[in-house]
N, CA, C and O of each residue as an XYZ file, in Angstrom:
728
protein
N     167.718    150.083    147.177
C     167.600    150.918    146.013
C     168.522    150.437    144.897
O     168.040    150.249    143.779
N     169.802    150.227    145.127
C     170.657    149.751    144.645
C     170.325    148.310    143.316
O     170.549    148.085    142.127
N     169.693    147.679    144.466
C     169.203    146.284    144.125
C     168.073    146.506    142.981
O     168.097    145.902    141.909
N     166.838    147.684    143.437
C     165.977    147.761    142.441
C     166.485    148.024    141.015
O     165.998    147.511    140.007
N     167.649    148.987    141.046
C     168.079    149.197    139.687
C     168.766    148.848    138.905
O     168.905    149.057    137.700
N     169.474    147.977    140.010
C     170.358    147.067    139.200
C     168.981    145.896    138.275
O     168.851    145.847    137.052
N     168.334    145.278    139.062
C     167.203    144.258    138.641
C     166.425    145.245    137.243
O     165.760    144.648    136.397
N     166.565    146.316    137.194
C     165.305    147.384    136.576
C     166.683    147.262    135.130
O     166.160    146.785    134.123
N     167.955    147.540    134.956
C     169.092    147.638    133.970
C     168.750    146.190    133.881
O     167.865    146.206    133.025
N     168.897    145.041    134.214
C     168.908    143.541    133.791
C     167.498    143.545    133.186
O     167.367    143.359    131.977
N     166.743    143.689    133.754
C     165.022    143.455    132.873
C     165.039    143.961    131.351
O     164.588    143.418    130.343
N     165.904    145.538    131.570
C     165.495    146.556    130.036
C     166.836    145.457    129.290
O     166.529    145.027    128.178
N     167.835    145.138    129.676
C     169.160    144.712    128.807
C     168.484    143.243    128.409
O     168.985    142.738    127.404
N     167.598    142.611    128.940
C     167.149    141.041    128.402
C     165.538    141.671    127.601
O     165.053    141.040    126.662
N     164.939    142.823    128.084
C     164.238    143.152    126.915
C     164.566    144.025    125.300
O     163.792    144.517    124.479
N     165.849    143.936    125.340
C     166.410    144.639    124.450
C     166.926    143.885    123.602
O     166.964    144.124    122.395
N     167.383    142.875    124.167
C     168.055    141.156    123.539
C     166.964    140.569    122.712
O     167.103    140.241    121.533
N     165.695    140.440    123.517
C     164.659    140.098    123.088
C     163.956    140.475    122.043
O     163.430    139.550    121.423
N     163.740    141.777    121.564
C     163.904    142.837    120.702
C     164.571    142.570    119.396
O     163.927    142.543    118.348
N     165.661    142.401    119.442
C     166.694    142.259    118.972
C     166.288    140.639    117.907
O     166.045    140.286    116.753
N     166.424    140.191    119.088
C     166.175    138.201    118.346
C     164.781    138.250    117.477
O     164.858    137.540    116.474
N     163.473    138.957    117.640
C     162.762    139.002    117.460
C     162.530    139.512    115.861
O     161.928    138.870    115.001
N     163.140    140.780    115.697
C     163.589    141.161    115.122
C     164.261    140.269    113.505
O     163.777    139.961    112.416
N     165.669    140.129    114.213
C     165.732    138.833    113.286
C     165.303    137.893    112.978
O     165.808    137.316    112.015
N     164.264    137.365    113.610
C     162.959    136.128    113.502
C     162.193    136.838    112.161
O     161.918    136.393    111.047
N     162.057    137.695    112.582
C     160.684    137.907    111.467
C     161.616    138.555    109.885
O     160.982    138.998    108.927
N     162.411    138.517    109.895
C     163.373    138.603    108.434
C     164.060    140.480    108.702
O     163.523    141.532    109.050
N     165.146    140.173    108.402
C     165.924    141.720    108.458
C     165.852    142.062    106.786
O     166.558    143.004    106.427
N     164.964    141.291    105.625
C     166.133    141.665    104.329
C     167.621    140.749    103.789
O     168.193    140.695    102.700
N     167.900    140.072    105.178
C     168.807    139.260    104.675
C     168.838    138.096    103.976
O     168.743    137.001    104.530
N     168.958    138.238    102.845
C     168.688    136.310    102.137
C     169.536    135.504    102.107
O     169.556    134.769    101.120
N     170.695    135.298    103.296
C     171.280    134.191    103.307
C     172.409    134.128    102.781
O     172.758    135.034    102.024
N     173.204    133.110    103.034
C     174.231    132.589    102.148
C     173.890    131.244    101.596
O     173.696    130.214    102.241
N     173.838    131.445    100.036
C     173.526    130.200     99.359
C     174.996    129.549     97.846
O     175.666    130.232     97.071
N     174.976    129.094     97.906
C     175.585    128.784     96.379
C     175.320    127.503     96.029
O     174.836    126.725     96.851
N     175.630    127.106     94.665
C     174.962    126.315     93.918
C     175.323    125.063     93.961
O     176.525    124.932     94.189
N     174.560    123.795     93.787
C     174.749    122.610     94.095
C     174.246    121.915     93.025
O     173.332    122.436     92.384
N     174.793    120.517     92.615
C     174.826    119.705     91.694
C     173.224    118.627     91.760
O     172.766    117.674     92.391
N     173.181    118.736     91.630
C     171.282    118.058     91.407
C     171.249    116.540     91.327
O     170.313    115.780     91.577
N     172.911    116.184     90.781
C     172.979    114.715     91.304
C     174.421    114.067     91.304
O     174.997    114.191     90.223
N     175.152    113.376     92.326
C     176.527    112.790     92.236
C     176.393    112.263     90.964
O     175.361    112.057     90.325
N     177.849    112.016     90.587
C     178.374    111.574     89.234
C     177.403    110.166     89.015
O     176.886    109.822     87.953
N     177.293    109.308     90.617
C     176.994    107.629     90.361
C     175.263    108.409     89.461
O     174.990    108.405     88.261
N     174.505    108.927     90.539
C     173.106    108.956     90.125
C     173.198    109.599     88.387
O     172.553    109.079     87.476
N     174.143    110.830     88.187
C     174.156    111.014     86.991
C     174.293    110.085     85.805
O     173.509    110.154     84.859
N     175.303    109.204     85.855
C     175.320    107.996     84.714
C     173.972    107.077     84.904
O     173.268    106.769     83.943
N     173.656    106.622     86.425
C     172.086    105.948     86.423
C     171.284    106.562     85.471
O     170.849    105.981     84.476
N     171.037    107.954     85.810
C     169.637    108.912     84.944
C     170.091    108.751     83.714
O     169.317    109.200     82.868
N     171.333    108.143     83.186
C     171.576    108.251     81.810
C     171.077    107.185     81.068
O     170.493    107.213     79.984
N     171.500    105.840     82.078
C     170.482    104.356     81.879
C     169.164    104.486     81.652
O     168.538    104.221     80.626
N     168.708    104.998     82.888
C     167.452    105.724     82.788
C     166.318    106.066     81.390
O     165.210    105.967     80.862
N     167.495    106.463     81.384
C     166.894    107.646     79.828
C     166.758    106.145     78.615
O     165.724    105.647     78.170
N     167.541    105.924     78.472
C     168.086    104.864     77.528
C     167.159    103.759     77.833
O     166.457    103.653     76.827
N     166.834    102.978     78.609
C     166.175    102.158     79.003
C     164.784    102.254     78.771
O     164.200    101.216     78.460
N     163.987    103.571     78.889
C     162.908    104.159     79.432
C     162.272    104.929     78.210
O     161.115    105.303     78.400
N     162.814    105.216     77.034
C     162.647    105.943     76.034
C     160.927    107.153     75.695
O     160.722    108.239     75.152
N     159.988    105.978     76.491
C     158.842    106.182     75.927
C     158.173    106.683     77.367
O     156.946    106.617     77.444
N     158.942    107.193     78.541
C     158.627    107.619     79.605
C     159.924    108.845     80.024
O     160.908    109.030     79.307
N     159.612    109.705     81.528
C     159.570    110.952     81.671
C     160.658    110.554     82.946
O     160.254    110.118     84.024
N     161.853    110.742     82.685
C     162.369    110.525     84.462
C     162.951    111.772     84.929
O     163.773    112.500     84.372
N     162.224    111.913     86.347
C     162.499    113.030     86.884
C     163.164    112.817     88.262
O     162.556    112.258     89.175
N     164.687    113.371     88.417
C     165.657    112.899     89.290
C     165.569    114.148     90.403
O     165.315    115.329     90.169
N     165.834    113.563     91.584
C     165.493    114.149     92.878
C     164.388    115.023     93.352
O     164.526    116.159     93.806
N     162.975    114.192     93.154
C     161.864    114.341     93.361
C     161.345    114.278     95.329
O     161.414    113.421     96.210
N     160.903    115.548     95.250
C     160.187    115.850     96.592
C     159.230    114.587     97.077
O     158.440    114.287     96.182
N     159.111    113.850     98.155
C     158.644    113.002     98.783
C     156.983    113.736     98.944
O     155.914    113.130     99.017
N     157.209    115.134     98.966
C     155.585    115.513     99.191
C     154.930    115.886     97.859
O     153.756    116.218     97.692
N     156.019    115.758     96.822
C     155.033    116.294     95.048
C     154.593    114.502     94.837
O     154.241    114.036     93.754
N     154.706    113.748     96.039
C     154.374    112.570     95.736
C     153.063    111.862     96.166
O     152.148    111.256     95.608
N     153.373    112.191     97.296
C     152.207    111.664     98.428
C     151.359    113.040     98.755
O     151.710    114.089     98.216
N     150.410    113.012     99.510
C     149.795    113.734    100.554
C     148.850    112.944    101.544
O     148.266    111.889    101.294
N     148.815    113.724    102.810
C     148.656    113.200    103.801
C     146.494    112.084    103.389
O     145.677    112.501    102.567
N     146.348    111.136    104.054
C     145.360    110.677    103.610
C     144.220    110.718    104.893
O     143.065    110.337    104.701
N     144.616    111.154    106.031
C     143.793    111.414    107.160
C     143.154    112.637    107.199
O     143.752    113.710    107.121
N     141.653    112.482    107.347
C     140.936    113.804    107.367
C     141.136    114.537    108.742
O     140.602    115.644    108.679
N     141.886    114.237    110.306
C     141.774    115.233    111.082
C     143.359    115.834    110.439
O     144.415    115.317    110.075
N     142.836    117.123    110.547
C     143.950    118.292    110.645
C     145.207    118.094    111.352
O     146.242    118.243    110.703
N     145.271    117.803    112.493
C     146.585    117.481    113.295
C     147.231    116.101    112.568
O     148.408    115.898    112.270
N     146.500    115.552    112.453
C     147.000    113.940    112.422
C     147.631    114.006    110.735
O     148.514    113.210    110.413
N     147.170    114.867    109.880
C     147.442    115.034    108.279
C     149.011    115.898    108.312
O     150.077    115.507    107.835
N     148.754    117.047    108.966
C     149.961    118.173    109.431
C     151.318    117.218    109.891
O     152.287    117.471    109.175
N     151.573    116.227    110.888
C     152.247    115.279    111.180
C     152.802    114.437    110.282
O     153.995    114.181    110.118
N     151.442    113.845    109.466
C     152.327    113.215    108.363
C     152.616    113.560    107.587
O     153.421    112.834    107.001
N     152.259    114.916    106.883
C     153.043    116.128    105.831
C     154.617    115.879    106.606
O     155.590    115.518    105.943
N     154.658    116.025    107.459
C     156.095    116.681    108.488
C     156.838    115.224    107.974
O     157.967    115.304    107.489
N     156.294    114.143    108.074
C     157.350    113.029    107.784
C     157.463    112.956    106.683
O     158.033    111.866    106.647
N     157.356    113.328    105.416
C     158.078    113.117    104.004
C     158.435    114.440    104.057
O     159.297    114.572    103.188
N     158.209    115.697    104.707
C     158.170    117.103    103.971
C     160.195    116.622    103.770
O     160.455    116.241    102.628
N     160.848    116.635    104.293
C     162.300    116.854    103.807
C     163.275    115.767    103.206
O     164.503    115.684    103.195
N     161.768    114.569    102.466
C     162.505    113.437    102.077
C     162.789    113.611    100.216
O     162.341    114.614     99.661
N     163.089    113.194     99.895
C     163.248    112.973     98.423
C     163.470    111.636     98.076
O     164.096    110.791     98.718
N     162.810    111.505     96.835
C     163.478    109.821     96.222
C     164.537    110.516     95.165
O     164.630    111.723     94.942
N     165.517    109.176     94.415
C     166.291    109.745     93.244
C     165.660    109.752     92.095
O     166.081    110.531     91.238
N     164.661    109.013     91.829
C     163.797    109.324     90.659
C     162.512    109.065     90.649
O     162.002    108.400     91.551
N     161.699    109.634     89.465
C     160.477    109.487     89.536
C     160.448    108.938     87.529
O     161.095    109.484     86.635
N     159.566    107.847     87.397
C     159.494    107.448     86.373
C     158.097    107.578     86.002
O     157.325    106.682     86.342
N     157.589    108.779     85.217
C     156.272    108.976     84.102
C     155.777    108.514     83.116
O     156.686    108.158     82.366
N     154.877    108.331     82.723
C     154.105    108.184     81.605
C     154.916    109.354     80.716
O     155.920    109.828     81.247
N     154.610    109.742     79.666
C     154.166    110.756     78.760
C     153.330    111.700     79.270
O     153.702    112.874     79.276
N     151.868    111.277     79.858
C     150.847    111.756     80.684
C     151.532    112.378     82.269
O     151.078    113.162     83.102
N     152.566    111.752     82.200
C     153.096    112.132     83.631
C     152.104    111.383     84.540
O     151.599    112.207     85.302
N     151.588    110.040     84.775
C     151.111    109.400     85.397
C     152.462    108.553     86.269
O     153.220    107.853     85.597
N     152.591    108.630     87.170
C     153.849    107.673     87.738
C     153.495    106.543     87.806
O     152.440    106.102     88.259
N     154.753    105.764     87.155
C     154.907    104.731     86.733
C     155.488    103.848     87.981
O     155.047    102.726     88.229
N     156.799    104.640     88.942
C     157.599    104.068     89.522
C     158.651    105.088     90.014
O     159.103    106.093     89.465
N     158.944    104.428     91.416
C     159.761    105.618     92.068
C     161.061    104.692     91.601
O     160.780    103.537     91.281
N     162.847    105.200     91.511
C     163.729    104.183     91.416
C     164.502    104.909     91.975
O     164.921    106.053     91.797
N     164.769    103.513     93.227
C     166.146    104.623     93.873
C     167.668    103.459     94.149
O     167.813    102.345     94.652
N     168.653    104.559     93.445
C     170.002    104.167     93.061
C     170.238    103.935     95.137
O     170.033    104.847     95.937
N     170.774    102.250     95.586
C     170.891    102.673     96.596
C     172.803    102.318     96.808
O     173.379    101.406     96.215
N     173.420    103.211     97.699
C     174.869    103.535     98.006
C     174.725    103.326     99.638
O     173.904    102.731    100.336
N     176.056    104.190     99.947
C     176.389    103.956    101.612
C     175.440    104.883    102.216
O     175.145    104.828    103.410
N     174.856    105.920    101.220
C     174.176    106.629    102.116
C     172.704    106.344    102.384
O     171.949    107.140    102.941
N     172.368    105.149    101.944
C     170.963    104.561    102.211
C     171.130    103.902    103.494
O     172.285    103.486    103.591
N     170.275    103.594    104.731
C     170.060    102.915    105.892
C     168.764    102.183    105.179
O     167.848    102.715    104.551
N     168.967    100.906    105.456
C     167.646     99.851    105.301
C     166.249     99.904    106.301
O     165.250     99.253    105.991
N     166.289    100.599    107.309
C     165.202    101.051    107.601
C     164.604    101.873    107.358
O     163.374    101.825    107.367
N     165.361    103.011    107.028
C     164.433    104.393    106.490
C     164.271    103.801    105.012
O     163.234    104.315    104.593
N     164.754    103.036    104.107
C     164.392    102.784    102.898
C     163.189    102.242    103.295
O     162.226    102.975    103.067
N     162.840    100.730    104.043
C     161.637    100.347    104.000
C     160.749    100.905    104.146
O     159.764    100.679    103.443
N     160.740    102.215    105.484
C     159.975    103.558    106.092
C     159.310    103.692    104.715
O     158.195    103.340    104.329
N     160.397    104.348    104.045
C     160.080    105.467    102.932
C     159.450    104.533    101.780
O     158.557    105.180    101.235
N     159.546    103.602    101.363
C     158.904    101.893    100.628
C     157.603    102.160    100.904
O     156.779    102.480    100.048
N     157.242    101.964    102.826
C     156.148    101.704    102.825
C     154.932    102.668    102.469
O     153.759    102.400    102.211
N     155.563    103.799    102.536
C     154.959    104.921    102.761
C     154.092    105.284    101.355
O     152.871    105.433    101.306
N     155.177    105.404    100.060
C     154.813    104.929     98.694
C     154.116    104.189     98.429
O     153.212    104.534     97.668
N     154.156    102.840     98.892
C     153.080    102.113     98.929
C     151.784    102.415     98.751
O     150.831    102.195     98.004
N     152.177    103.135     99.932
C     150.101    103.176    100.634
C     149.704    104.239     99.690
O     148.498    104.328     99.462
N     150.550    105.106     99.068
C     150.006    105.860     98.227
C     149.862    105.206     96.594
O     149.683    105.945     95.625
N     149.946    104.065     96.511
C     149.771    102.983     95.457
C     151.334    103.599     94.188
O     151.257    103.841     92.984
N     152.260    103.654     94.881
C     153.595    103.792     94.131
C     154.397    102.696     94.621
O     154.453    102.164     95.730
N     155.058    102.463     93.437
C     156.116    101.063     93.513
C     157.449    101.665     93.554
O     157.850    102.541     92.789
N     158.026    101.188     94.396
C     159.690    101.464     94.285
C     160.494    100.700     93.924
O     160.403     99.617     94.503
N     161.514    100.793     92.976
C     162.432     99.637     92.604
C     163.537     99.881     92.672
O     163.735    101.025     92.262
N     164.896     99.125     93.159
C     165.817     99.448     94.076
C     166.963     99.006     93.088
O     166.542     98.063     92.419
N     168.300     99.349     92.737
C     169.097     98.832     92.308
C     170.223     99.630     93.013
O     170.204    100.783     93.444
N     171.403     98.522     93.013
C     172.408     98.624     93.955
C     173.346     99.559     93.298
O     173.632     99.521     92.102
N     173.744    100.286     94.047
C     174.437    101.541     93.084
C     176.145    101.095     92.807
O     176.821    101.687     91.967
N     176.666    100.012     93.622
C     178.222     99.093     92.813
C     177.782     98.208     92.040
O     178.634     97.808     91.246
N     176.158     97.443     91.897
C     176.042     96.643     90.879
C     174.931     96.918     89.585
O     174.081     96.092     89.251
N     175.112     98.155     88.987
C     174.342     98.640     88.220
C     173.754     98.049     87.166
O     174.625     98.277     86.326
N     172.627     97.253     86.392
C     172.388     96.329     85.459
C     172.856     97.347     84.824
O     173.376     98.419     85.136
N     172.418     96.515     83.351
C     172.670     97.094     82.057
C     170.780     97.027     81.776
O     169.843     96.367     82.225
N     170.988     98.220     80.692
C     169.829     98.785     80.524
C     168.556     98.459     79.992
O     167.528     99.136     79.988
N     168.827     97.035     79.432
C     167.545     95.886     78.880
C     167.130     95.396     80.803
O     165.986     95.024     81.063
N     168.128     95.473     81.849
C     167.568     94.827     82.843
C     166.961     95.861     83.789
O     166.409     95.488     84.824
N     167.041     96.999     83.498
C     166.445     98.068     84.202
C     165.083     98.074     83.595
O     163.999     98.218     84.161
N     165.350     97.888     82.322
C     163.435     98.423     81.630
C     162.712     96.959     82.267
O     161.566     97.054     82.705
N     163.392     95.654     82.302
C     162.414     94.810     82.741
C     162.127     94.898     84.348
O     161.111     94.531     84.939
N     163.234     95.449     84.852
C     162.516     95.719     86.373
C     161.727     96.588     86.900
O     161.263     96.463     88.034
N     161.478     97.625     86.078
C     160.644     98.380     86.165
C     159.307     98.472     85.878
O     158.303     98.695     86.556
N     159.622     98.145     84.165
C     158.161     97.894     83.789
C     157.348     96.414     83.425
O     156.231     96.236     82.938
N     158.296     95.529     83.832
C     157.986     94.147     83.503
C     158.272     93.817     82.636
O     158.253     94.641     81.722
N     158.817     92.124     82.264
C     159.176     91.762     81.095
C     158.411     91.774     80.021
O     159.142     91.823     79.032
N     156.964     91.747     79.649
C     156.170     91.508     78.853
C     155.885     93.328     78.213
O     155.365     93.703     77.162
N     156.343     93.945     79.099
C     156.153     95.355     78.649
C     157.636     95.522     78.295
O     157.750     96.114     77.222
N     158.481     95.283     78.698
C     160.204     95.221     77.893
C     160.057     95.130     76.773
O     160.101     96.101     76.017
N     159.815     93.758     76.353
C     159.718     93.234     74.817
C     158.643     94.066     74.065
O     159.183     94.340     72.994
N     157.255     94.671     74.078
C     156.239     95.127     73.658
C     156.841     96.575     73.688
O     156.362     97.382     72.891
N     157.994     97.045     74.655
C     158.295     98.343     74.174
C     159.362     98.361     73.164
O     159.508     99.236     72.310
N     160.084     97.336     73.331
C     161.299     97.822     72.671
C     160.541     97.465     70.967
O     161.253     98.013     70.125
N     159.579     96.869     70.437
C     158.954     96.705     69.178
C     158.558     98.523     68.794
O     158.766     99.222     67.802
N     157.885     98.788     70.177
C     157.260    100.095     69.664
C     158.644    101.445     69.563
O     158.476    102.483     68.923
N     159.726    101.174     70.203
C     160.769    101.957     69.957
C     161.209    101.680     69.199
O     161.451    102.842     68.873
N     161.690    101.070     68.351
C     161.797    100.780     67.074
C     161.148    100.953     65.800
O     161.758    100.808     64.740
N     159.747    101.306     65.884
C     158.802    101.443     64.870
C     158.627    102.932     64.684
O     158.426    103.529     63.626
N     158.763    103.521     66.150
C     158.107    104.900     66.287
C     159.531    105.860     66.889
O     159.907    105.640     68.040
N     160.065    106.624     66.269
C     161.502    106.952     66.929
C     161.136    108.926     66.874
O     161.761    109.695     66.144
N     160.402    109.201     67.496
C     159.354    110.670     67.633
C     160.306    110.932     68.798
O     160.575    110.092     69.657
N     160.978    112.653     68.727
C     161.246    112.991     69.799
C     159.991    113.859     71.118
O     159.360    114.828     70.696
N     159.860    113.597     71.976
C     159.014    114.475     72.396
C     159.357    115.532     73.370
O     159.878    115.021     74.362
N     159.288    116.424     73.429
C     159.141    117.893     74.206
C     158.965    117.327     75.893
O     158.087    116.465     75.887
N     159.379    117.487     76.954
C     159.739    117.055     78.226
C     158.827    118.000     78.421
O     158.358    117.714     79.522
N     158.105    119.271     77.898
C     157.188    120.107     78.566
C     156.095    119.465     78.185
O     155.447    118.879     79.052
N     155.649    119.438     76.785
C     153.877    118.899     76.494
C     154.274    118.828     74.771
O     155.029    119.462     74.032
N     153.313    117.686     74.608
C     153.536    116.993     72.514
C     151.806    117.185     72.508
O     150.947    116.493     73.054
N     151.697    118.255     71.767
C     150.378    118.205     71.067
C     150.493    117.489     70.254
O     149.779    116.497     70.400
N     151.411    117.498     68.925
C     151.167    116.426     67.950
C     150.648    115.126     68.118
O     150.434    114.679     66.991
N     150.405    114.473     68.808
C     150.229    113.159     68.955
C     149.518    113.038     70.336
O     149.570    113.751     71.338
N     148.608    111.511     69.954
C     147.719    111.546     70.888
C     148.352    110.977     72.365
O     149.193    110.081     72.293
N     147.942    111.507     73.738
C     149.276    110.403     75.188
C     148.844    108.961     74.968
O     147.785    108.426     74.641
N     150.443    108.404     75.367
C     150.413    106.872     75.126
C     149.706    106.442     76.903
O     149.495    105.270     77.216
């Protein structure tokens, strides 16, 4: 008898636990402890500043979601869900636009915290989604005539820097009706 009730108090005390965890699974109301974080170290901040400078007549957008990039390209369901799961928590450091916001080019500042395999991983992956990545070493930073030619090619370097010079229009980072997209 003894035994039954002792076993009968252990069953209700691990269904009560259970209860309990469950409980907190599905949300109490509590939202966490959060506070606010810097969107990019000092190094990537002066990069995005090159960036800017270099890039005049395009859109750079710094610490871009790996999935506002890609999506999965396999039609079974399981096999698409899987590869969502491998970029879902990646990010690049930038994303380089058109005007149109057509991507131009992913660019990532690389430091100690890059591993050369997950870069190539994450390379190839862009790839296949027909995006180019271009890599510059984050202790040997060009100067900013050598960023626009690695990015957009030399023949588009020279052909932009004519048209930045001719045309010095600020445009709105949201949308430029005035003028027709380059």
């Amino acid at each position: 008898m003894k035994t039954s009730f002792l076993l009968l108090v252990v069953v209700a005390l691990a269904a009560a636990f259970l209860l309990a965890l469950l409980k907190g699974a599905k949300g109490s109301g509590r939202t966490g402890a959060y506070r606010r974080r810097k969107l990019m170290t000092d190094n990537e901040e002066e990069f995005f500043g090159r960036l800017v400078v270099a890039l005049p007549d395009h859109y750079i957008f710094p610490q871009v979601a790996m999935s506002a990039l890609l999506e999965p390209a396999s039609g079974n369901s399981k096999t698409a869900y899987a590869d969502r799961l491998r970029v879902a928590q990646q990010r690049v450091d930038y994303v380089v636009c058109t005007k149109r916001c057509e991507v131009v080019a992913v660019v990532e500042l690389d430091d100690k915290t890059h591993t050369r395999s997950k870069d190539t991983l994450r390379d190839a992956r862009l790839e296949q989604g027909g995006i180019r990545t271009v890599r510059f070493q984050a202790r040997h930073k060009p100067k900013v005539e050598a960023i626009r030619a690695m990015i957009l090619g030399p023949i588009e370097a020279e052909a932009g820097k004519e048209t930045s010079m001719t045309s010095q229009q600020t445009v709105s980072p949201i949308a430029d009706t005035s003028r027709s997209p380059q």
